[in-house]
C-alpha positions as a Python dict, from the first residue, in 0.01 Angstrom:
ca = {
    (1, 'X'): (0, 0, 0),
    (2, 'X'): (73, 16, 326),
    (3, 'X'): (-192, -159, 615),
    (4, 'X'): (-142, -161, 1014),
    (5, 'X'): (-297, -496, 1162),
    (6, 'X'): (-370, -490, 1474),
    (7, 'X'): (-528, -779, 1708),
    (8, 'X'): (-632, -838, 2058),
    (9, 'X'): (-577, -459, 2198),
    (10, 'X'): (-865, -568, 2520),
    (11, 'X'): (-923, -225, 2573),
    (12, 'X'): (-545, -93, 2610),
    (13, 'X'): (-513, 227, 2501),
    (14, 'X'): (-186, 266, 2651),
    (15, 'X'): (-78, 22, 2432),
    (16, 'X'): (-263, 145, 2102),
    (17, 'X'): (-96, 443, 2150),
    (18, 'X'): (251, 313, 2154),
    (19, 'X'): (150, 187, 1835),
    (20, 'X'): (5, 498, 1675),
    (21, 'X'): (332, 685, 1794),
    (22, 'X'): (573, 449, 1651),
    (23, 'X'): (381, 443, 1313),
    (24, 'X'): (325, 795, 1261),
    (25, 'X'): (557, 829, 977),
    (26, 'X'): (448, 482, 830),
    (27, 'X'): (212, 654, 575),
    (28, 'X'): (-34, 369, 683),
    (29, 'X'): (-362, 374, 448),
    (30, 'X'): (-540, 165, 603),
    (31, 'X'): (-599, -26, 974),
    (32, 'X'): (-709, -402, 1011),
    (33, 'X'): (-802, -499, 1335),
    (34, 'X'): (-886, -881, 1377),
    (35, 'X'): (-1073, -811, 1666),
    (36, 'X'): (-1097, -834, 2026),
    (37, 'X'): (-1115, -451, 2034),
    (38, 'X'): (-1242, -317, 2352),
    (39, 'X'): (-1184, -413, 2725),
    (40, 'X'): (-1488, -631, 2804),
    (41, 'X'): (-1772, -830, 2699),
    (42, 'X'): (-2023, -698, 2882),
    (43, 'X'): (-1908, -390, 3062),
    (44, 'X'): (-1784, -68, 2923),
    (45, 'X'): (-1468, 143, 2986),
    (46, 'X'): (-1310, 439, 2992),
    (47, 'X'): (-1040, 313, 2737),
    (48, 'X'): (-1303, 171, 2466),
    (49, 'X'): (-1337, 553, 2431),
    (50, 'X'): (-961, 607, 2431),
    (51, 'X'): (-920, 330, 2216),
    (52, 'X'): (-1198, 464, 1939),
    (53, 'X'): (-993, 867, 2002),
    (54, 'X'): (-666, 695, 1919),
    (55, 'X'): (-791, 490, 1586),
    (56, 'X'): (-937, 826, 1439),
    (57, 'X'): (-556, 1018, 1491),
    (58, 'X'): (-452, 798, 1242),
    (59, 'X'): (-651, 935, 967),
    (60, 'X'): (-725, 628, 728),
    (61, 'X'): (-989, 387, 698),
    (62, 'X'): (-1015, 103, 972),
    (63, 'X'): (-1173, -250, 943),
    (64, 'X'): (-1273, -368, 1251),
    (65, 'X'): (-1339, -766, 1251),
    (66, 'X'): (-1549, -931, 1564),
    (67, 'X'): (-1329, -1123, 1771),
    (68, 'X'): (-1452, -1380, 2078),
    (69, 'X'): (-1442, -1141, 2358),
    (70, 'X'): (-1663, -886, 2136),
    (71, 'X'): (-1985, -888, 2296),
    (72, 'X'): (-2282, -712, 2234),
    (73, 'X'): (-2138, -379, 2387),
    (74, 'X'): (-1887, -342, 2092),
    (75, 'X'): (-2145, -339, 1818),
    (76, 'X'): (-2182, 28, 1998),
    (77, 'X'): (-1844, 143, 2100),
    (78, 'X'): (-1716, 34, 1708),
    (79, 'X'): (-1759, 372, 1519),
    (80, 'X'): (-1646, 120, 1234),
    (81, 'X'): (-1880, -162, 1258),
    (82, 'X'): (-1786, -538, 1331),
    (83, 'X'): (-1748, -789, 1039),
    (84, 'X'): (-1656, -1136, 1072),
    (85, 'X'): (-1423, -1134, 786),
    (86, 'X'): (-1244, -952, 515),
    (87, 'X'): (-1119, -1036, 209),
    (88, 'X'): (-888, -794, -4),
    (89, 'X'): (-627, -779, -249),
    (90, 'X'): (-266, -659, -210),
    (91, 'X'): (-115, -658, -544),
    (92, 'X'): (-143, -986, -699),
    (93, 'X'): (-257, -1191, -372),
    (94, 'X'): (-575, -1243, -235),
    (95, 'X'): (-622, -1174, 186),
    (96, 'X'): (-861, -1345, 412),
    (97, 'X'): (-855, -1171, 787),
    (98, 'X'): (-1025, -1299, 1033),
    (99, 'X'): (-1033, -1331, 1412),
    (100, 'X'): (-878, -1643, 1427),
    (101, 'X'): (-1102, -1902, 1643),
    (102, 'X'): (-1325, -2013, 1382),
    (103, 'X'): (-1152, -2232, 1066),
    (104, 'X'): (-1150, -2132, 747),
    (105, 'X'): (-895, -2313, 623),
    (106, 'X'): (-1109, -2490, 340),
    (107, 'X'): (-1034, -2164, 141),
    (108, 'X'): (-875, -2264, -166),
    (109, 'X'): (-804, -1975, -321),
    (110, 'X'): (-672, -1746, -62),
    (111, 'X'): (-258, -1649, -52),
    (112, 'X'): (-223, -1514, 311),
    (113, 'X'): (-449, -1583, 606),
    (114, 'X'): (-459, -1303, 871),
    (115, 'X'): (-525, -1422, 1213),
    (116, 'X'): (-536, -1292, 1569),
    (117, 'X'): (-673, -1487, 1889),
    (118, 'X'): (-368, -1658, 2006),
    (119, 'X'): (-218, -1345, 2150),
    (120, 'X'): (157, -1466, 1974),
    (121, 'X'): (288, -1313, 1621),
    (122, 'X'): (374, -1580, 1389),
    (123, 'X'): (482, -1552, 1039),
    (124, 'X'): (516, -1867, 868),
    (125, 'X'): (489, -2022, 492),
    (126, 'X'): (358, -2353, 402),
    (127, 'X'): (324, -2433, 69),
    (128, 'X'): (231, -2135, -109),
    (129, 'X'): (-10, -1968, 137),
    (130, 'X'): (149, -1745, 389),
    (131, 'X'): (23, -1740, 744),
    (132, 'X'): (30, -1453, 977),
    (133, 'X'): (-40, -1337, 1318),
    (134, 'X'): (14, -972, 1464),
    (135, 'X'): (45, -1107, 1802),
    (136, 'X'): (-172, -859, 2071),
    (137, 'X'): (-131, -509, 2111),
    (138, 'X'): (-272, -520, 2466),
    (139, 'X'): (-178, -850, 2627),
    (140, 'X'): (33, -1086, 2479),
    (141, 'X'): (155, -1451, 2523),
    (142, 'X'): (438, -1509, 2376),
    (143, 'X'): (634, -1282, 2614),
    (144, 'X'): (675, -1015, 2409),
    (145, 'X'): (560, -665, 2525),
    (146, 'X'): (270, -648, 2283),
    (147, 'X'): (327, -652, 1869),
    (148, 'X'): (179, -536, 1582),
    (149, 'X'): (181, -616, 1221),
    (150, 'X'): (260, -412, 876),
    (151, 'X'): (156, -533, 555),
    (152, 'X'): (268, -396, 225),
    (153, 'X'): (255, -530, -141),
    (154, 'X'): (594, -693, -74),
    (155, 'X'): (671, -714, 280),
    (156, 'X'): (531, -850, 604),
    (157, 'X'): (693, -704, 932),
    (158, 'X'): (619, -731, 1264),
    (159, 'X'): (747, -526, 1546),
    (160, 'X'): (704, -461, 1908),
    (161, 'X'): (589, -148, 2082),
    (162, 'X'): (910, -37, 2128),
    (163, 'X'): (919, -51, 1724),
    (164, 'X'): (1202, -312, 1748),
    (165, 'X'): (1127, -555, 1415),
    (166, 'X'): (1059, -894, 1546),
    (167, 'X'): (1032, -1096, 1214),
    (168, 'X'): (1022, -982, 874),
    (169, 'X'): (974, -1184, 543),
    (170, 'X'): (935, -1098, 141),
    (171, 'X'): (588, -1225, 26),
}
């Protein structure tokens, strides 16, 4: 299985769709986006439609997670709904995505923690849980040109919108 995770796109569809063009061949099956979707918290823009005509190109199912700059406005752009979480399985490990400012860390059972918020990719192992961060699609930190994450049953890579890999680890 192969899933795109995206985080903190702020409306850039510029951006997104660097993304969508340098994954086209990815055979992505699914799209997790830790939130901070659209451009604004309470105002609308022409590139939360863009961003919404982009996701539906790639032609898989998308989880869309609320993020701290998701106001009331995205609970009507998202085509996709907002959760606050998501929990999954990729092979034999148990996933917990979520935005990123609220702590979860009392989770116990959970092998990798997906996280956006800080705007700066990060993958990093301590004990036996793995912790990673797609960076932002739309305006990063950690002076990069935006990043993105993609997660497979074996594999964590992330890479920047010019699809150059930035880090890459076996789970």
């Amino acid at each position: 299985m192969k899933i795109l995770v995206l985080s903190d796109i702020h409306g850039n569809s510029e951006a997104l769709k660097k993304v969508f063009v340098n994954t086209i061949n990815e055979e992505i099956e699914q799209i997790l986006i830790l939130g901070d979707t659209y451009s604004s918290y309470y105002s609308k823009s022409v590139d939360d439609n863009e961003i919404n005509k982009i996701l539906n190109q790639f032609k898989c199912d998308v989880i869309m997670l609320k993020g701290n700059c998701d106001g009331p406005l995205a609970y009507d752009e998202s085509p996709y709904g907002l959760r606050n979480n998501y929990s999954f399985r990729l092979k034999d490990k148990i996933c917990f995505a979520y935005h990123g400012h609220l702590d979860y860390s009392y989770l116990t059972d959970v092998d990798i923690f997906l996280s956006g918020h800080t705007h700066r990719f990060m993958i990093k192992k301590s004990d036996s849980k793995w912790y990673l961060n797609p960076g932002s699609v739309g305006r990063p930190r950690d002076y990069s040109i935006g990043s993105y994450l993609i997660l497979s049953d074996n594999y964590v890579t992330i890479f920047d919108l010019n699809n150059q890999i930035l880090a890459e680890e076996k789970l």
